[in-house]
C-alpha positions as CSV (number, residue, x, y, z in Angstrom):
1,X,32.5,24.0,22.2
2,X,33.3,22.6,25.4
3,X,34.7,18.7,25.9
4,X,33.2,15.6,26.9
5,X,33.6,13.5,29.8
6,X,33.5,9.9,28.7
7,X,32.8,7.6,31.8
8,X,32.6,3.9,31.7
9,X,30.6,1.7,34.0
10,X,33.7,-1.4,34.3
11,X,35.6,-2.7,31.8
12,X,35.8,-1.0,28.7
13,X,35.1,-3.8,26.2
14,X,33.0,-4.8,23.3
15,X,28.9,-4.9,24.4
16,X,29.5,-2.7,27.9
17,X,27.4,0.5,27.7
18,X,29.6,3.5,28.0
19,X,27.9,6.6,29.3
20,X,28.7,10.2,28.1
21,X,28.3,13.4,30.1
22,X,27.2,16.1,27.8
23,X,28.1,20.0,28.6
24,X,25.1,21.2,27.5
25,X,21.4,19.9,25.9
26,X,22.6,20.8,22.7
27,X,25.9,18.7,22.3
28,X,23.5,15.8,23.8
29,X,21.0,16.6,20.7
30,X,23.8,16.7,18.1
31,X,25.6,13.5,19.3
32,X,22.2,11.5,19.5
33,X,21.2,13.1,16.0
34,X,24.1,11.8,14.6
35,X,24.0,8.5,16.3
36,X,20.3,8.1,14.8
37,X,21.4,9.4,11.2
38,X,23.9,6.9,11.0
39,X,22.2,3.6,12.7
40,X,19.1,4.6,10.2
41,X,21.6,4.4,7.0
42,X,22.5,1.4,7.8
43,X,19.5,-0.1,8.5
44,X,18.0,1.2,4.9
45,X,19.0,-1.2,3.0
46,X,17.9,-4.0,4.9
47,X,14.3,-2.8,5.7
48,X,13.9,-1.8,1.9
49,X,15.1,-5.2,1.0
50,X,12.6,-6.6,3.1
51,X,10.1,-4.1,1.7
52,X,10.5,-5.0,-1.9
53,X,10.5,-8.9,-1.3
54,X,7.5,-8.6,0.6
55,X,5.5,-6.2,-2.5
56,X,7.0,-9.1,-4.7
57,X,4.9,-11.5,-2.9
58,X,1.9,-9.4,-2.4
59,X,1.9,-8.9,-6.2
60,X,2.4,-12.6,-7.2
61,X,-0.2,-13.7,-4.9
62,X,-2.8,-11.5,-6.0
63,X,-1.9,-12.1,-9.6
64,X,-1.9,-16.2,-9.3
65,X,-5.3,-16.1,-7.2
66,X,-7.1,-13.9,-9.9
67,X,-5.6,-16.1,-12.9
68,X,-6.0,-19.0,-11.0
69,X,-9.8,-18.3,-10.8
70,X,-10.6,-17.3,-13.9
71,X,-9.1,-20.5,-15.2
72,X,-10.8,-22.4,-12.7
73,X,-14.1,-20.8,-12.9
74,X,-13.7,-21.2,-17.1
75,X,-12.8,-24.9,-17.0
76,X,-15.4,-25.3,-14.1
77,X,-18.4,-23.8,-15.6
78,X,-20.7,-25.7,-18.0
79,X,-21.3,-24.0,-21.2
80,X,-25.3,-23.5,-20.7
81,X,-24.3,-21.4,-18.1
82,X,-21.8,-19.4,-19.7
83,X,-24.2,-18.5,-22.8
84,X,-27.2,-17.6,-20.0
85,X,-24.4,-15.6,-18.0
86,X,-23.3,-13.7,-21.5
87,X,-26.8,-13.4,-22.8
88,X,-27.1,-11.7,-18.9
89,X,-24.8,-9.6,-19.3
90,X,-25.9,-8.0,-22.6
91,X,-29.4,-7.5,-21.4
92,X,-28.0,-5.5,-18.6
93,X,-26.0,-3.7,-20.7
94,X,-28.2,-2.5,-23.2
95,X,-30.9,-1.8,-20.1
96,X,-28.4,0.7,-18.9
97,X,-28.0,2.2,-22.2
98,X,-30.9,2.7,-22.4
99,X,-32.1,4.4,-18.9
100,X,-29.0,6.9,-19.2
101,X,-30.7,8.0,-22.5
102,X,-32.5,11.2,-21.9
103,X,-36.3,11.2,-22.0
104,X,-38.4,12.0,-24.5
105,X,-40.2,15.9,-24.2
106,X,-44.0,15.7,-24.8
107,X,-45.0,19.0,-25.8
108,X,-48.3,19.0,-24.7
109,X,-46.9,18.7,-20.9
110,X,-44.5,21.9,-21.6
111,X,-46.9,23.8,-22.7
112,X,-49.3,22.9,-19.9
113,X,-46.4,24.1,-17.0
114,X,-46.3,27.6,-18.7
């Protein structure tokens, strides 16, 4: 592999940009892949910190709203309501029991289709 020819604009001190003439398009493609490999392992660990405080959060929040509203909604509520809500409830439930029950076969109707 042929060398590099580092040239800087000025002074060569911390924060000038140095620029790097490249031989060919694939030493310019190795030296940027390794530039990117290394600046994104050490910005990892910050963005998954960031990552993991912000699904912390998320979860809390979700979690504290629905308790929150339950409790709420069960100290709220007046007890009339709650029974009419439960009774409610078990009507509906046993409605859908019983339409995904099958129906009935008449034999008078089968015998009539044949």
């Amino acid at each position: 592999m042929s060398e590099t020819n580092q040239s800087s604009t000025g002074a060569s001190s911390e924060g000038e940009s140095t620029r790097t003439d490249y031989q060919s398009f694939t030493e310019a493609f190795d030296a940027a892949r390794k530039d990117a490999g290394s600046k994104a392992r050490e910005a990892a660990p910050k963005l998954k910190g960031a990552l993991e405080g912000a699904a912390h959060d998320i979860a809390y929040g979700v979690a504290f709203g629905a308790c929150f509203a339950g409790y709420f909604a069960k100290e709220f509520v007046p007890e009339g309501l709650k029974a009419s809500l439960h009774r409610g409830a078990c009507a509906g439930t046993g409605a859908a029991e019983r339409a995904s029950e099958p129906a009935p076969e008449t034999a008078g109707f089968e015998a009539a289709a044949s």
